[in-house]
C-alpha positions as CSV (number, residue, x, y, z in Angstrom):
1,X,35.8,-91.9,-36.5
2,X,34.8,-93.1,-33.0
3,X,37.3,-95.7,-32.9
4,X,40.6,-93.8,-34.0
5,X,39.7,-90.5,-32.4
6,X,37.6,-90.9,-29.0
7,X,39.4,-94.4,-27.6
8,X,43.0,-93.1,-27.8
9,X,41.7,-90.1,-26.2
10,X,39.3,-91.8,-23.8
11,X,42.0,-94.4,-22.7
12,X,44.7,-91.3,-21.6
13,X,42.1,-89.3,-19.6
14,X,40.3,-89.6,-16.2
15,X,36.7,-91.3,-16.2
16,X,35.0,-87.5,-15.8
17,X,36.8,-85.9,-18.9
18,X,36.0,-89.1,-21.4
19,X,33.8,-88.5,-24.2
20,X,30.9,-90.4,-24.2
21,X,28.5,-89.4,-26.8
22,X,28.6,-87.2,-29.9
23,X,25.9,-85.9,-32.0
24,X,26.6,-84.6,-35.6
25,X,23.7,-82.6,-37.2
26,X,23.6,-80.5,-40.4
27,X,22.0,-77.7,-38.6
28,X,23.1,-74.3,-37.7
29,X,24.0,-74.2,-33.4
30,X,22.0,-72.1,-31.0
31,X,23.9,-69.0,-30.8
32,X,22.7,-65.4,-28.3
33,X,23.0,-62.3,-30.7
34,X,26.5,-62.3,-29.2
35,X,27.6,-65.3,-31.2
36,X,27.9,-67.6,-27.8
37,X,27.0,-70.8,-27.5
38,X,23.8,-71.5,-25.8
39,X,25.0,-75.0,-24.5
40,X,21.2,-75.6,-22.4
41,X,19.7,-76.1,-26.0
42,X,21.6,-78.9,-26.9
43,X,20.4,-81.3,-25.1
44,X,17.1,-80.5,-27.1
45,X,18.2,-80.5,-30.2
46,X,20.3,-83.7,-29.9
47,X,17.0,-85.7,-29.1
48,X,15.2,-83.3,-31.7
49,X,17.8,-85.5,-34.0
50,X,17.6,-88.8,-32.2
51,X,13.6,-88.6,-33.0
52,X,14.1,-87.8,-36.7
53,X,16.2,-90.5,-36.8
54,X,13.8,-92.8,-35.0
55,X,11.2,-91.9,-37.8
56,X,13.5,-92.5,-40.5
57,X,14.6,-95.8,-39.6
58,X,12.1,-99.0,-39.5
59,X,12.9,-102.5,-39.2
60,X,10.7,-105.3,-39.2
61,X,13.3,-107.9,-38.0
62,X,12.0,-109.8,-34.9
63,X,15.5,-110.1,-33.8
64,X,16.2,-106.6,-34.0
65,X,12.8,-106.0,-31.3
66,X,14.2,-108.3,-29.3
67,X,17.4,-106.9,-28.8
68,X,16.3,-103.1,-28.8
69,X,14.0,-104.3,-26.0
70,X,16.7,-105.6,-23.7
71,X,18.8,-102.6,-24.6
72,X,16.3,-100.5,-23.4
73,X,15.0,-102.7,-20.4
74,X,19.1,-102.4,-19.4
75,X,19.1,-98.4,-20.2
76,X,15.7,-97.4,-19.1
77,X,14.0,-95.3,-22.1
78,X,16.7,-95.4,-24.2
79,X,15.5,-96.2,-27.6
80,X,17.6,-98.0,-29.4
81,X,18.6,-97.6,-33.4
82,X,20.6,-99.7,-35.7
83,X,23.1,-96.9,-36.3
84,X,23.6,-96.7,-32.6
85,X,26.9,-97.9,-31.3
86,X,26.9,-100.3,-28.1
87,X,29.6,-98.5,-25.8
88,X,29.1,-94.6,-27.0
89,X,25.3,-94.0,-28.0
90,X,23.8,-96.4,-25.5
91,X,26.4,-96.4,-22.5
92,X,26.3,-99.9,-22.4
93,X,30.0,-100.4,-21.3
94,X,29.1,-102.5,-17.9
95,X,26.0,-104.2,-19.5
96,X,28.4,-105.8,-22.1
97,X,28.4,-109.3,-20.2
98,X,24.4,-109.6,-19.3
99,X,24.0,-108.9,-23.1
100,X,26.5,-111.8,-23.8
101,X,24.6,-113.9,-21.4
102,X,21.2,-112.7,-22.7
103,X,22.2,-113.5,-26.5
104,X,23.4,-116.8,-25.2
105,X,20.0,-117.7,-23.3
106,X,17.8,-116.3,-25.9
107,X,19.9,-117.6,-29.1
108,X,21.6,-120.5,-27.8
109,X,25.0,-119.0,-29.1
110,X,28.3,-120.4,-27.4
111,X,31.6,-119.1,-28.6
């Protein structure tokens, strides 16, 4: 979904009006009594999900730690998950080269 719908759309816009993250839940919106939006609450209840999805998901890989520690030496607390993708969930657009380099270092991969 990210790829068809968000890159056309991100590539024909200015760099204010891109869309950079999206969070899907199966829970009803904050709504006033008037049926508006209360758009200050999700912020809140997208790291409410981010959380329960941080319990759900456990990997013992010692490559995996590795890597979600550099992400989130690069992103500051970010946590990083295994469904998270590198450009939208973790804003890691700029940082794509130091994590080529750091792969390379840590690895020894060439291409």
């Amino acid at each position: 979904m990210r790829e068809e719908l968000l890159k056309p759309f991100n590539e024909k816009v200015s760099a204010y009006k891109r869309i950079h993250r999206i969070h899907l839940t199966n829970e009803e919106l904050p709504r006033t009594r008037l049926g508006k939006l209360q758009r200050f609450l999700l912020a809140d209840l997208a790291k409410e999900n981010k959380t329960t999805q941080q319990t759900a998901i456990k990997i013992d890989n010692p490559v995996y730690e590795m890597l979600a520690n550099f992400v989130e030496t690069e992103k500051g607390n970010n946590e990083a998950l295994p469904t998270d993708h590198i450009e939208h969930d973790l804003g890691l657009t700029l940082c794509k080269i130091s994590l080529q380099t750091w792969i390379d270092q840590t690895f020894g991969l060439k291409d």
